[in-house]
TORBA-988357 format. One record per residue: residue number from 1; residue in three letters; x negated, y, z of N, C-alpha, C, O, CB in turn. Coordinates in steps of 0.02 Angstrom, whole numbers. Glycine has a CB too. Layout:
N
  resi  resn     n.X     n.Y     n.Z    ca.X    ca.Y    ca.Z     c.X     c.Y     c.Z     o.X     o.Y     o.Z    cb.X    cb.Y    cb.Z
   NUM   ALA       X       Y       Z       X       Y       Z       X       Y       Z       X       Y       Z       X       Y       Z
...
//
This chain:
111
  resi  resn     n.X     n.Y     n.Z    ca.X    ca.Y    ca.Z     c.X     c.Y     c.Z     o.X     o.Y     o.Z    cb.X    cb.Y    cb.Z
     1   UNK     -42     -60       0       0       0       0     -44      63       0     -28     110     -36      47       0      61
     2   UNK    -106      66      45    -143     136      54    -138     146     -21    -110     191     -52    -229     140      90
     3   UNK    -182      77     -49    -236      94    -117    -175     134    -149    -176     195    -158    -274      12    -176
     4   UNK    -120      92    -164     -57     111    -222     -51     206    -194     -60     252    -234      46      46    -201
     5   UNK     -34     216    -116     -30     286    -112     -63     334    -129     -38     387    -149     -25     298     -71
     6   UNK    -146     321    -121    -190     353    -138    -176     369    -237    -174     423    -266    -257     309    -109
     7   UNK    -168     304    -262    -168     315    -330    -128     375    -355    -149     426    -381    -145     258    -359
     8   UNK     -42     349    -335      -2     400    -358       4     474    -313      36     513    -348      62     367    -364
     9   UNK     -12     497    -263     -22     536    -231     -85     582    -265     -68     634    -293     -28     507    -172
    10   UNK    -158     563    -262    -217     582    -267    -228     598    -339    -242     652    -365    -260     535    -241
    11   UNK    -218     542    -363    -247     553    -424    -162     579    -491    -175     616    -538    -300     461    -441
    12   UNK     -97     557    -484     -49     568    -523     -24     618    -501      12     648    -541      -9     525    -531
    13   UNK     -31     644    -438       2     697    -401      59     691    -384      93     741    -384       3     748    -428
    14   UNK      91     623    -361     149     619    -332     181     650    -287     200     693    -326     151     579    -317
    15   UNK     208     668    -231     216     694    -177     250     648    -136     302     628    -161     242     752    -183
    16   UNK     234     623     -71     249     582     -14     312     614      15     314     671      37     189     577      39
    17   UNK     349     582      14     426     618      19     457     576      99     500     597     137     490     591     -73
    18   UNK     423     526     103     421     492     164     413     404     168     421     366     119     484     514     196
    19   UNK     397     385     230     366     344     239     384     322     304     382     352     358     309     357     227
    20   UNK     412     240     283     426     187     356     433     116     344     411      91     292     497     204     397
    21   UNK     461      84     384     478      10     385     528     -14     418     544      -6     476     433     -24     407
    22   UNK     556     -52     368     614     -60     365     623    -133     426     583    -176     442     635     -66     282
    23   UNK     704    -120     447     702    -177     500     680    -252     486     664    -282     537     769    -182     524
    24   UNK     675    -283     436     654    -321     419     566    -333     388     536    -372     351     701    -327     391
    25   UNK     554    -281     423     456    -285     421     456    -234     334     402    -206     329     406    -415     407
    26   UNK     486    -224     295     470    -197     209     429    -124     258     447     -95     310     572    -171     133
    27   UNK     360    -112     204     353     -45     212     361       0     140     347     -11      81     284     -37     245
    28   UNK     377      28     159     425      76     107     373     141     105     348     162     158     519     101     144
    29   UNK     360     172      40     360     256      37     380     279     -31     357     261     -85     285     290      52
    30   UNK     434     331     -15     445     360     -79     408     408     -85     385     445     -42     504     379     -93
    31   UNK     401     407    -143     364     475    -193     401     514    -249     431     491    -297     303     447    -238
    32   UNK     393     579    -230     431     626    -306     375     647    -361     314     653    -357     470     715    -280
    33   UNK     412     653    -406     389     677    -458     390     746    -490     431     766    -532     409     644    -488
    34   UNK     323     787    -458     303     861    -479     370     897    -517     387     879    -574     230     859    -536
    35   UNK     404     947    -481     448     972    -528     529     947    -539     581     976    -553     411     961    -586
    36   UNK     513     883    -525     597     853    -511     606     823    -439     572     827    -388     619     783    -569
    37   UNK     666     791    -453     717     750    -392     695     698    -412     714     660    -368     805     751    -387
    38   UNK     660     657    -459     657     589    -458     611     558    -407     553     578    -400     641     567    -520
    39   UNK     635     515    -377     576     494    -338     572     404    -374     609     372    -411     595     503    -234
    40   UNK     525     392    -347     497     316    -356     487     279    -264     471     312    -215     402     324    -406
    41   UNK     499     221    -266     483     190    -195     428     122    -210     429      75    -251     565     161    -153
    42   UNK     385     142    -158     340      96    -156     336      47    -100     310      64     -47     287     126    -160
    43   UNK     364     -20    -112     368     -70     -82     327    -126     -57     314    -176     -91     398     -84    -105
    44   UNK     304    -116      10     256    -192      21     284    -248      76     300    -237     135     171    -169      55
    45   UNK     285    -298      48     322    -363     114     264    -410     118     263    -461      83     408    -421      84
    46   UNK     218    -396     155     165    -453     131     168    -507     155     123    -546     138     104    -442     140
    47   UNK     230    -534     210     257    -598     205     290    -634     174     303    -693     188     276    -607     232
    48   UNK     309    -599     122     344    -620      67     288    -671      17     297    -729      -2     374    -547      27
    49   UNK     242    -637       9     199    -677     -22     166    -616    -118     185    -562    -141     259    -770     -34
    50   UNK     123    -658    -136     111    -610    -206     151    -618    -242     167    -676    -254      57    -616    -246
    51   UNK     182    -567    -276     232    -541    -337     206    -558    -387     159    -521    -402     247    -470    -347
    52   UNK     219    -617    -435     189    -603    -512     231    -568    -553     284    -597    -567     173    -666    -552
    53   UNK     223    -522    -573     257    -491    -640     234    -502    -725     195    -463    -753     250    -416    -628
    54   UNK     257    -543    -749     225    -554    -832     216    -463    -851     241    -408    -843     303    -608    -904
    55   UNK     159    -501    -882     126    -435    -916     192    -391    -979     242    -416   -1006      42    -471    -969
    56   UNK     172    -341    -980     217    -304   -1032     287    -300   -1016     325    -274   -1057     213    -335   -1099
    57   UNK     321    -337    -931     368    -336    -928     413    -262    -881     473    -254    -871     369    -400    -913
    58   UNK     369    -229    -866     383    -164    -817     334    -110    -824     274    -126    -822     383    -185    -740
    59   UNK     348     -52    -830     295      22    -842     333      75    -814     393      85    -807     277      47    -929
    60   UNK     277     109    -798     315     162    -783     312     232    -822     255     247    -840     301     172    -720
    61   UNK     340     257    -831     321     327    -865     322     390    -837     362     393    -790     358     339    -914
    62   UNK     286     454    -851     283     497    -826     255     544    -893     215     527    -936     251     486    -763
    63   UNK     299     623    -882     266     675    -921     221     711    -899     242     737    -847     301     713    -942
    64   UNK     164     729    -911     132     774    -881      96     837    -931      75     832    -988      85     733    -842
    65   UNK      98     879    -898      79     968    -931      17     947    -974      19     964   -1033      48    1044    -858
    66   UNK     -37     913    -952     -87     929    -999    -124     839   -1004    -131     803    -955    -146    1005    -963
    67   UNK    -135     825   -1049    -157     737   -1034    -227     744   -1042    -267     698   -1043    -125     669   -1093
    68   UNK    -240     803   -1049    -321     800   -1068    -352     773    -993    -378     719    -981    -358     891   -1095
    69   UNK    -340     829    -948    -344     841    -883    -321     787    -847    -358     769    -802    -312     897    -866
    70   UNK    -261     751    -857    -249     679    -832    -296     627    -836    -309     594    -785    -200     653    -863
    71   UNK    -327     613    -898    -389     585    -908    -430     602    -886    -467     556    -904    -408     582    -951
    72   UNK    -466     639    -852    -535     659    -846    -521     632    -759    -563     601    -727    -561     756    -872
    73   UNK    -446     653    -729    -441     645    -659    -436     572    -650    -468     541    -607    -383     683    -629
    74   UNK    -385     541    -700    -397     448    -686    -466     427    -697    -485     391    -651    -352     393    -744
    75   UNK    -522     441    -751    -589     412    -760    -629     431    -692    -656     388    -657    -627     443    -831
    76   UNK    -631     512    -672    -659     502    -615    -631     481    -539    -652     494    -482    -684     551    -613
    77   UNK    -562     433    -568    -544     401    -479    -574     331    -503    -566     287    -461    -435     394    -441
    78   UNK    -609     309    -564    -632     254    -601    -548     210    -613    -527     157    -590    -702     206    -551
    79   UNK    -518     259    -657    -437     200    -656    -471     206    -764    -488     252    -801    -300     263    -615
    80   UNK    -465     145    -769    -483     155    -853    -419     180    -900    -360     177    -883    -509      74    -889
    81   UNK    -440     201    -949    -382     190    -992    -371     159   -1037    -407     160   -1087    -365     224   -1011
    82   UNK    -304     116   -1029    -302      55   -1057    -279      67   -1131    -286      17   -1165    -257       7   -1016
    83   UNK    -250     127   -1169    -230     131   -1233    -236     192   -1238    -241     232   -1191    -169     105   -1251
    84   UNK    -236     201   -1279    -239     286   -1300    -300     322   -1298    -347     292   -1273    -198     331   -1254
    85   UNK    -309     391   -1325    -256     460   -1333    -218     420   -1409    -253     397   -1454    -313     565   -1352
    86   UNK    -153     419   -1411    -113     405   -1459     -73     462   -1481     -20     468   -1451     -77     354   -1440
    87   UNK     -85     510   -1530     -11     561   -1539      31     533   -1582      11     498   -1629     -20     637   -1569
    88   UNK      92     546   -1572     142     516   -1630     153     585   -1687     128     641   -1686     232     489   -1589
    89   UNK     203     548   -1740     217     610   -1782     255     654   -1749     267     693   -1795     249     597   -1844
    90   UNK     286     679   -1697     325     713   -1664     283     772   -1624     298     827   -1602     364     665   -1624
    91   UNK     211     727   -1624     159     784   -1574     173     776   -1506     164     824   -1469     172     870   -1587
    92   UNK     199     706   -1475     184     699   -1399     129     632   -1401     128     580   -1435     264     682   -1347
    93   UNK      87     659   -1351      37     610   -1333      32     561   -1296      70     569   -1249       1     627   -1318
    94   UNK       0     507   -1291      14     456   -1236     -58     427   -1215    -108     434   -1250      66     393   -1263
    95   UNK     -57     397   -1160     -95     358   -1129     -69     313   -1091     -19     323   -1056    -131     387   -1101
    96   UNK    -108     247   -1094     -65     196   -1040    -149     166    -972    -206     156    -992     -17      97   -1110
    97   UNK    -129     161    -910    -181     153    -874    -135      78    -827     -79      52    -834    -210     238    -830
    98   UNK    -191      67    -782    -143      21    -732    -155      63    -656    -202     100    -642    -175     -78    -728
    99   UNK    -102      46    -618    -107      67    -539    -156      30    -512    -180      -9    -553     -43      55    -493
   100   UNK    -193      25    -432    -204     -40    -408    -185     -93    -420    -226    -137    -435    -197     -45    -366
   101   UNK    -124    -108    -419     -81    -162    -408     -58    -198    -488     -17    -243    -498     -13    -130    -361
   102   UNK    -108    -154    -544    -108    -181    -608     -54    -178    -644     -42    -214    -692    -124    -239    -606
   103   UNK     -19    -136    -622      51    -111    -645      59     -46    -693      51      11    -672      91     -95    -581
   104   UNK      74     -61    -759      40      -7    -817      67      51    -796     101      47    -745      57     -17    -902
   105   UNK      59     123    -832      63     165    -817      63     200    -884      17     195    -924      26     173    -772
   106   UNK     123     238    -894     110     273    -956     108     353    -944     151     385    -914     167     252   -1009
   107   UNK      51     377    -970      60     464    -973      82     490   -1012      71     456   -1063      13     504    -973
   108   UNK     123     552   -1029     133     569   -1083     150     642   -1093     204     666   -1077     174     528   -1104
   109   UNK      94     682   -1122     114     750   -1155     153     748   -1211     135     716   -1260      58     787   -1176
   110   UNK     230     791   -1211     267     823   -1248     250     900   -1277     233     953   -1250     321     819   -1215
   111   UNK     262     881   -1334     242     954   -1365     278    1003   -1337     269    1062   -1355     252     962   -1440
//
């Protein structure tokens, strides 16, 4: 859970909107997203056991102001990037990275 907070917090600029555990042991923190109401929740049960998720089957997306600057901040938290700079014919850009937890991540400047 730290690593995952640190990721989207530190390096995506999430904002920690709050943080606990639920009666049944889940630790929980939601995070918003710069500028809106959306939040995301980040879930750990580690008695539950490891989650496999097939590859290509869940991403997340996010817009951000400048992707240049997104890149330079994921390479120096050492998060790689796994596809991209891609622009489409429309002129929005993309990048895809993974979280800790190897869970893709898509960036994406709109023109």
């Amino acid at each position: 859970m730290e690593k995952s907070l640190h990721f989207y917090t530190q390096v995506l600029g999430l904002k920690l909107v709050e943080r606990k555990t639920s009666p049944r042991g889940s630790h929980l923190a939601f995070l918003q997203a710069p500028g809106t109401d959306s939040e995301i929740e980040l879930c750990s049960f580690p008695s539950s056991g490891k989650v496999e998720v097939p590859e290509d089957l869940v991403h997340l997306a996010f817009e951000v102001g400048n992707i240049e600057k997104c890149m330079q901040k994921l390479k120096q938290a050492g998060f790689p990037i796994t596809d991209g700079p891609t622009t489409t014919a429309s002129g929005t850009t993309f990048i895809f990275t993974e979280d800790p937890d190897k869970y893709e991540i898509e960036l994406m400047q709109c023109p």
